[in-house]
Structures are given as C-alpha cells and as structure tokens.
VOBADO-135523 format. One line per 3 residues: number of its first residue (from 0); their letters; for each residue x, y, z of C-alpha. Coordinates in steps of 0.5 Angstrom, whole numbers, plus 500, padded with zeros to 3 digits. Layout:
BEGIN
NUM = A = X/Y/Z; ... $
//
This chain:
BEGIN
0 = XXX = 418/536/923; 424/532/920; 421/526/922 $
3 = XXX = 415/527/919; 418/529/913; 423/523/913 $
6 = XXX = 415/519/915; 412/521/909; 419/521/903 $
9 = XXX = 415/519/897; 418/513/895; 413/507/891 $
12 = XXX = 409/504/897; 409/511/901; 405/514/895 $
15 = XXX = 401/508/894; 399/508/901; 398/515/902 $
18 = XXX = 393/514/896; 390/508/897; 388/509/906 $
21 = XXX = 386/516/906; 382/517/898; 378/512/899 $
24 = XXX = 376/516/906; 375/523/903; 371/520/897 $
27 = XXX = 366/517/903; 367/524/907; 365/528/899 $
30 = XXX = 359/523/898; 356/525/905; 356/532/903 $
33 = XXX = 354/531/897; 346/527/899; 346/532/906 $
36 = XXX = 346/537/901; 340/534/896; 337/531/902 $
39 = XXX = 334/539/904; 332/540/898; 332/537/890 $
42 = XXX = 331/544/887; 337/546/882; 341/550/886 $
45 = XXX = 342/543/891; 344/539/885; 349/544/882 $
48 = XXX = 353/544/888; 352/537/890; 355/535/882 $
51 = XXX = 362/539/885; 362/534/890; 360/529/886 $
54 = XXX = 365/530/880; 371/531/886; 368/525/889 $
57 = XXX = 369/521/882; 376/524/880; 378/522/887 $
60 = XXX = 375/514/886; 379/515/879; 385/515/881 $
63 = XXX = 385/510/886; 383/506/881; 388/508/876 $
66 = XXX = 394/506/882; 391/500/883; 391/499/874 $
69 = XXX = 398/501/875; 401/496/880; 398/491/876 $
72 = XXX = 401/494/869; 394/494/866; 396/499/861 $
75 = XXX = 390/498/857; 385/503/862; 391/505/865 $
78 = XXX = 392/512/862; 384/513/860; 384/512/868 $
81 = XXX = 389/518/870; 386/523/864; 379/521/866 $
84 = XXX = 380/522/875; 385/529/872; 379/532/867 $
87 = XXX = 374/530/873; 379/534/878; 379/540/874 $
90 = XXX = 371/541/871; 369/540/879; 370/548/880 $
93 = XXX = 366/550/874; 360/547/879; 362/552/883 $
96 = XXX = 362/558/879; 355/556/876; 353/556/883 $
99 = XXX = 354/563/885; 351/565/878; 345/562/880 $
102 = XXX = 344/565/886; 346/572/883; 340/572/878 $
105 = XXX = 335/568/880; 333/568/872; 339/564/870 $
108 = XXX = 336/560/865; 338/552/863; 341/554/856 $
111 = XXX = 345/558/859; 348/554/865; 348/549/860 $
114 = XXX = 353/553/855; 358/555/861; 358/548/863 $
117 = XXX = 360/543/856; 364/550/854; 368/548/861 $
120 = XXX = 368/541/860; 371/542/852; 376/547/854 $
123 = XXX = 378/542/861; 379/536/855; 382/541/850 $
126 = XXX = 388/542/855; 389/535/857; 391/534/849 $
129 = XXX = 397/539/851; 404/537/847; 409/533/851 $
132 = XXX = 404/536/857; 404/530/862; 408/525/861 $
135 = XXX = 410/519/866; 415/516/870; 418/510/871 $
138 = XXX = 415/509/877; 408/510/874; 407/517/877 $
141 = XXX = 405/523/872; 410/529/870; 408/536/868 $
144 = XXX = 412/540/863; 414/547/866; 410/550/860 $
147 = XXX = 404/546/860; 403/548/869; 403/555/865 $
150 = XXX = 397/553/860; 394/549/865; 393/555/870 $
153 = XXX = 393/561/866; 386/557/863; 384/557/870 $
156 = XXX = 385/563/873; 381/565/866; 376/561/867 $
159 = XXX = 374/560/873; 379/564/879; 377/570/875 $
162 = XXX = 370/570/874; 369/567/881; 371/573/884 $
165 = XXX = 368/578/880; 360/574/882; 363/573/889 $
168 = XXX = 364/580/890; 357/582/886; 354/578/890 $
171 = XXX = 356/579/897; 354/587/896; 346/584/895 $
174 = XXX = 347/581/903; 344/585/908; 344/580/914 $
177 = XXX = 350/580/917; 350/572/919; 348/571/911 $
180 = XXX = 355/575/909; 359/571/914; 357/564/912 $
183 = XXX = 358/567/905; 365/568/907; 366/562/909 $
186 = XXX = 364/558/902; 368/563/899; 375/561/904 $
189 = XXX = 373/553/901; 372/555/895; 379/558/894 $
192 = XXX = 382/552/898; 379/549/892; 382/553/887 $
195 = XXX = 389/552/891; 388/545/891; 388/546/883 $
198 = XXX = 394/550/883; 398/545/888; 397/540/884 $
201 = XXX = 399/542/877; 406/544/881; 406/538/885 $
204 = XXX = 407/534/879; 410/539/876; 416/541/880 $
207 = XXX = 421/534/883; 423/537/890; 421/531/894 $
210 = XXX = 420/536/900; 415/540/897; 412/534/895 $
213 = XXX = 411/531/902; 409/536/905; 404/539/901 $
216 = XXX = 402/531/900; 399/532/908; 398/539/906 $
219 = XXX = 392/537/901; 389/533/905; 387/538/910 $
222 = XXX = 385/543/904; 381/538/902; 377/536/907 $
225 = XXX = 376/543/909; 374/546/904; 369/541/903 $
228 = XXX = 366/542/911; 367/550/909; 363/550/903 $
231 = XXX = 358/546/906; 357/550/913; 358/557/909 $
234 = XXX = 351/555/904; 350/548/902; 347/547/909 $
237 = XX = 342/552/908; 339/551/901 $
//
C-alpha cells in the first residue's frame, strides 16, 4: 500500500500521465457505450441515455486538451477549455434524470425534457460564475473554495441527488418481474457511482490532502468505469 501511494504522489508529470494514458481510454470505452446503445434502438429513450455517455465522454476529451493547453501555456483557450470539460462533467447526470422520467411516464412531452434540460444547463453555467470559486495554482491544476465545494453540491443534491431518488423509488414500485427490478438495481448503483464522482471531484479539488488526492485519483478510475459497465448492463442493453 505505501508503494502504491508513493506510486502515484501527485507531482506535475504523475497528474500529466495520469490524465494523458488513462482518459483518452475511458473516453473510447464511453464512446463504445454510447453507439452499442443507439445501435438497438434510435427512439428517444436510447438517445437520451447515449447523449450521458456522450457529454461525460466529451468532458473527459476536454480535459485532456486542456492539460495539453496548459504545458504549452496556451492561456487564450486555456481557461475556456476547463470550464467547458468542468460544466459538460456536471450536465451529464441531467440525462440520467430525464432518462428514468421518461420511462415513469410514457407521455413525458418534448417540451417538458426540453425545460428540465436547458434549466439544468443555466444553472450548471450559473455555478461556475461563483466569485473566487475556481481559482488556480501554480502548476496549473484548478483549486476550489471550501464555500463554492458547498454551492456546488448543495446544487447537486437539489438538483439532481434528490429528484433521482425520488422517480427511482416510483419507478421500481411499477416493476413486477423480479429480472426487471435487479437490473433496475444495477443502473441505479451506477447512477449513484456517477453522483459520488461528482462529490468526489469537488472535494478532490477542494481539499489539498496529497493522500486523499492519490487515492481517490485511482479510486475514480474504477467508479468510472463501473458505473458506465453498470448502467449499460442494468438498462441500456435492453432498450
């Protein structure tokens, strides 16, 4: 274990490395989610829980570019990159969301999921306009404020945690057929994994503990990539 940690202390070209080797890799592997789940099906029900993968996906490819800005101390897009990859991250679970409506009520009308989804997307850029909330270090890695972490997760947790819960526990009560309802499970347990990458993150850049950054850095990989196998497998490979 402490060779694991030593392994992965976050200097400059560990974090660059880190970033570089293995996003580029989960980004394909959230690609390939995203076409095997419009490739059953093109109804709205496929293609709003392929754009979840698509926005985490995009976020993802973001933020690789904006490392690579950063070493080249491209300052003109540098900033525009980590807002973009930073707001994409956050309006990805909004997807989710609309997903488990829709399958609530069948009659969910395109007005409406518009609504819920630029409502969403006003409020994601709205936080990120918090005074003194994201600043940055020297070394080009991005620094919360203990009171925009609060913001930003209270937001969240309104937003998104609770209103999750509340349809996910609706819908479950309508399943009969006891395969149905442990799939269900399991696109709920990716769903959340999703939510704790959100919380994660915010602390990630929030507190500067070295140890808690190298280990929920290897920590989030796993989430990552779990979440995505769960969701698929729990719902998105039946559409």
């Amino acid at each position: 274990m402490g060779d694991g940690i030593l392994l992965f202390q976050e200097t400059q070209w560990t974090r660059i490395l880190f970033i570089l080797i293995l996003y580029p890799f989960i980004a394909i592997f959230f690609l390939i989610l995203a076409y095997k789940v419009l490739r059953r099906k093109r109804d709205r029900l496929s293609i709003t829980l392929s754009m979840f993968y698509v926005i985490v996906d995009t976020g993802m490819i973001l933020n690789v570019i904006y490392l690579l800005a950063a070493i080249a101390e491209v300052e003109i897009i540098f900033y525009l990159l980590y807002f973009s990859s930073s707001f994409l991250i956050t309006f990805s679970p909004i997807f989710i969301l609309v997903f488990i409506n829709i399958l609530l009520e069948l009659d969910f009308s395109n007005k409406k999921y518009l609504i819920i989804i630029f409502s969403y997307a006003i409020g994601c850029i709205l936080i990120h306009f918090f005074p003194e909330g994201i600043t940055f270090s020297e070394s080009w890695t991005p620094v919360y404020s203990w009171a925009f972490f609060i913001v930003a997760n209270t937001f969240i947790t309104i937003f998104i945690v609770i209103p999750i819960m509340l349809y996910s526990i609706r819908l479950s009560r309508t399943f009969i057929d006891e395969d149905l309802k442990r799939r269900f499970k399991m696109f709920i347990l990716g769903t959340f994994e999703v939510i704790l990458l959100l919380y994660g993150g915010a602390l990630f850049n929030t507190w500067q503990d070295p140890i808690f950054k190298n280990i929920y850095s290897i920590f989030a990989i796993f989430l990552l990539i779990s979440s995505g196998l769960l969701i698929y497998y729990g719902i998105g490979k039946s559409l």
